[in-house]
N, C-alpha and C positions, 0 to 999 in steps of 0.2 A: 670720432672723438668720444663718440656713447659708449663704443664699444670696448674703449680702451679704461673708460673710468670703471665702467661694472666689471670687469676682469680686473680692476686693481681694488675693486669693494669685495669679491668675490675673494682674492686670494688673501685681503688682511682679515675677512669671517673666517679663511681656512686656517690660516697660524694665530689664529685668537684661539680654537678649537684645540690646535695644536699644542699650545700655551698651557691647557686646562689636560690637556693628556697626558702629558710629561710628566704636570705636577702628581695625576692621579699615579702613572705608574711610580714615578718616584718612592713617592710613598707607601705603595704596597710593597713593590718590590724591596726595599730596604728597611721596612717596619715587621712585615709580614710574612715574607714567602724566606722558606729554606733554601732557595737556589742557591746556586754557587755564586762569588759574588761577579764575576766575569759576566755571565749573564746577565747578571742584574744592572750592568752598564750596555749589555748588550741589547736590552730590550728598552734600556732608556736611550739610550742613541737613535735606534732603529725608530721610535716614535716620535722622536724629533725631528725625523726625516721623515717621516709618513701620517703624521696627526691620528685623528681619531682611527683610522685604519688601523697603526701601528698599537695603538690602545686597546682597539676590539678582540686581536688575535695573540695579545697578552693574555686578555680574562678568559678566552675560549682556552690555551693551548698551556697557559701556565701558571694564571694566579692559581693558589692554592683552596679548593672551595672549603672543608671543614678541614682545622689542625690536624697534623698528623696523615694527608694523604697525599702529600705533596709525589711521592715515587710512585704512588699510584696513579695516582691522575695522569702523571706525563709518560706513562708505556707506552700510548699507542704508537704508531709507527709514524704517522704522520704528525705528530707533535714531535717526535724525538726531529721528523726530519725538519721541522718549522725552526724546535730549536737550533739546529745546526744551521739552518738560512739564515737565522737570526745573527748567531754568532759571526759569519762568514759576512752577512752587510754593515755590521756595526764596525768590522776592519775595513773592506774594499769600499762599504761607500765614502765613507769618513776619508780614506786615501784620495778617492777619488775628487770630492766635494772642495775638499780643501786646495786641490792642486788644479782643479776648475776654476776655484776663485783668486787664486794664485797669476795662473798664467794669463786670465783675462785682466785683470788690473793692470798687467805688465803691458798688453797690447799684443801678445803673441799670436804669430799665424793657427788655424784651427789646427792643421795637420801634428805641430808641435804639441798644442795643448792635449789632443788627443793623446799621444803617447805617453805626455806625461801622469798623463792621470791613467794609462794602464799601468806603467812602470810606478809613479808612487801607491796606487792603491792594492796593488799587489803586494809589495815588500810589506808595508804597514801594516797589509790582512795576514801578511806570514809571519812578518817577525816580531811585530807586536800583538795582536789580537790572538794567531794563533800557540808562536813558540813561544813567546815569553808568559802568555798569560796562561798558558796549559803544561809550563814546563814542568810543575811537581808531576801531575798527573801522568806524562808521559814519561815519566823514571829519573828526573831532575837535573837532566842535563839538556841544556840552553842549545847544542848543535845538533842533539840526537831531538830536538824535538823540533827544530829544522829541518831535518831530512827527516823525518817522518810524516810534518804536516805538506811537504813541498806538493806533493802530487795531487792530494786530493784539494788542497787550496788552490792551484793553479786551476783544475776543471771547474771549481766552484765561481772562480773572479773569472773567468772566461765565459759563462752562462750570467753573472753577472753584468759585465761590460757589453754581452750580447743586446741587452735589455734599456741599459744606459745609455750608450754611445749613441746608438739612432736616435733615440730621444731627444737627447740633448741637442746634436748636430741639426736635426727636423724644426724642430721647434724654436731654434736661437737663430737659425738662416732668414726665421721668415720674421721676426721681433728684434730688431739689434739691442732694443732696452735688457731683453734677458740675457744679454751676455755681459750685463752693466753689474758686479757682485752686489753694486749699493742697491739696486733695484728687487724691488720683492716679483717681479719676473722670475727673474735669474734665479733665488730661491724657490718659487714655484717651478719651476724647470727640474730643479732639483728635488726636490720632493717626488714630482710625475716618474721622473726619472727611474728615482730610486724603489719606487710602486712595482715599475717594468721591471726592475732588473732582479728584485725580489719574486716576482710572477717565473720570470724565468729558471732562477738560482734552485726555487723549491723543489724540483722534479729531481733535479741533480742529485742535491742535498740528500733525499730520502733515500735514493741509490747509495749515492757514500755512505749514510749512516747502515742501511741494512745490508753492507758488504763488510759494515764495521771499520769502516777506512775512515770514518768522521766519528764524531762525538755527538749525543745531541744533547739533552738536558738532565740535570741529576741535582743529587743533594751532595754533602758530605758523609752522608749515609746510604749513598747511592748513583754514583756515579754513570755517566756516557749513556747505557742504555736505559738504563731508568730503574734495572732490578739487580745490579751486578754491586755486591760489598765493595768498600774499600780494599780490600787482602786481593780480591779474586782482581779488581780491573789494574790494582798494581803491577802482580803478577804478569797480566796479560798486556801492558805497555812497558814492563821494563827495557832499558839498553841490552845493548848486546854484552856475555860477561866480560869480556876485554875492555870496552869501555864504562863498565859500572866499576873496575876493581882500579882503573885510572883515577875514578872521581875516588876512590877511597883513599889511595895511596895520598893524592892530594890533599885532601880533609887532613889525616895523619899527619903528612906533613906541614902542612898550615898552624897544627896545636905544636 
């Protein structure tokens, strides 16, 4: 019974902290810093699922220290590929999270929930987090930025789920309270969780981004890898020209 009260005083200090983390990135990130604003949801997500952790690896890998060095500060490799873990948890865990608290409410068997939560945090990490919200960037077409993002998102939510899913299933088998969504359990599960799957995600991540197959953080003055103009990373993600001179005809035709 001790043990159960100091593990639930324990996890409401950790999303009090949480609480106060959020707020701070909020605030920098949309007062402050040039990122793109995708990001800037991306790293508020990401610390709402990870508290001060998700906070400390904002200020090391991308608050901006003096005005004006925001594309320099985040060249290095291992920040561009932080960024890219970043963007990639803020879609698959959110998929994931949510279709966690979804299927448990309902009473469903584990083996269901599991798949549900690969199958929605996958689509979600594809076709919102990555196609929709990177569709300019990637030549402005909403299906070409689907079959562009599909493979490297797929190996990213794969190294993610690798990290989550034991976690989760370990830790909720041996506590039925954490698979209760009203219980701060069950969020702390989720949180652990999403620690692991981010621990995992980042190795990947920096691969994809130094094969250029991922994005990782930029400005509107400097997009993906952190040094490349707007002209040049356009150039280098447009569509194919068949399918660029469809979206034109269409445009034309639309006026």
């Amino acid at each position: 019974m001790t043990a159960g009260v100091n593990l639930d005083l324990i996890l409401a200090a950790w999303f009090g902290l949480t609480a106060l983390s959020v707020a701070y990135v909020a605030w920098d990130a949309f007062t402050r810093n040039p990122e793109l604003k995708v990001m800037k949801w991306g790293w508020l997500l990401v610390t709402l699922y990870t508290g001060p952790v998700g906070a400390a690896l904002y200020i090391l890998a991308c608050q901006e220290p003096i005005p004006g060095t925001h594309e320099t500060f985040i060249q290095p490799l291992w920040k561009q590929g932080l960024g890219s873990t970043i963007h990639c948890m803020a879609g698959d865990a959110t998929g994931i999270i949510v279709a966690a608290a979804i299927t448990m409410a309902l009473g469903l068997p584990m083996w269901l929930d599991v798949i549900s939560e690969y199958v929605f945090g996958f689509l979600f990490g594809l076709l919102v987090f990555q196609a929709l919200f990177m569709r300019d960037m990637l030549g402005g077409s909403y299906l070409w930025a689907v079959r562009r993002s599909f493979l490297p998102e797929w190996l990213s939510m794969n190294a993610v789920m690798a990290g989550m899913i034991p976690t989760m299933v370990i830790l909720m088998s041996r506590d039925i309270r954490a698979m209760e969504p009203t219980s701060l359990r069950f969020w702390g599960v989720m949180s652990l969780a999403t620690l692991v799957g981010l621990v995992l995600a980042y190795p990947v991540n920096v691969w994809l981004v130094a094969g250029k197959l991922k994005h990782g953080m930029g400005t509107v003055r400097a997009l993906g890898q952190g040094g490349h103009d707007l002209a040049t990373e356009q150039r280098a993600t447009e569509p194919p020209m068949g399918l660029a001179a469809a979206n034109t005809h269409a445009t034309m035709k639309g006026m």
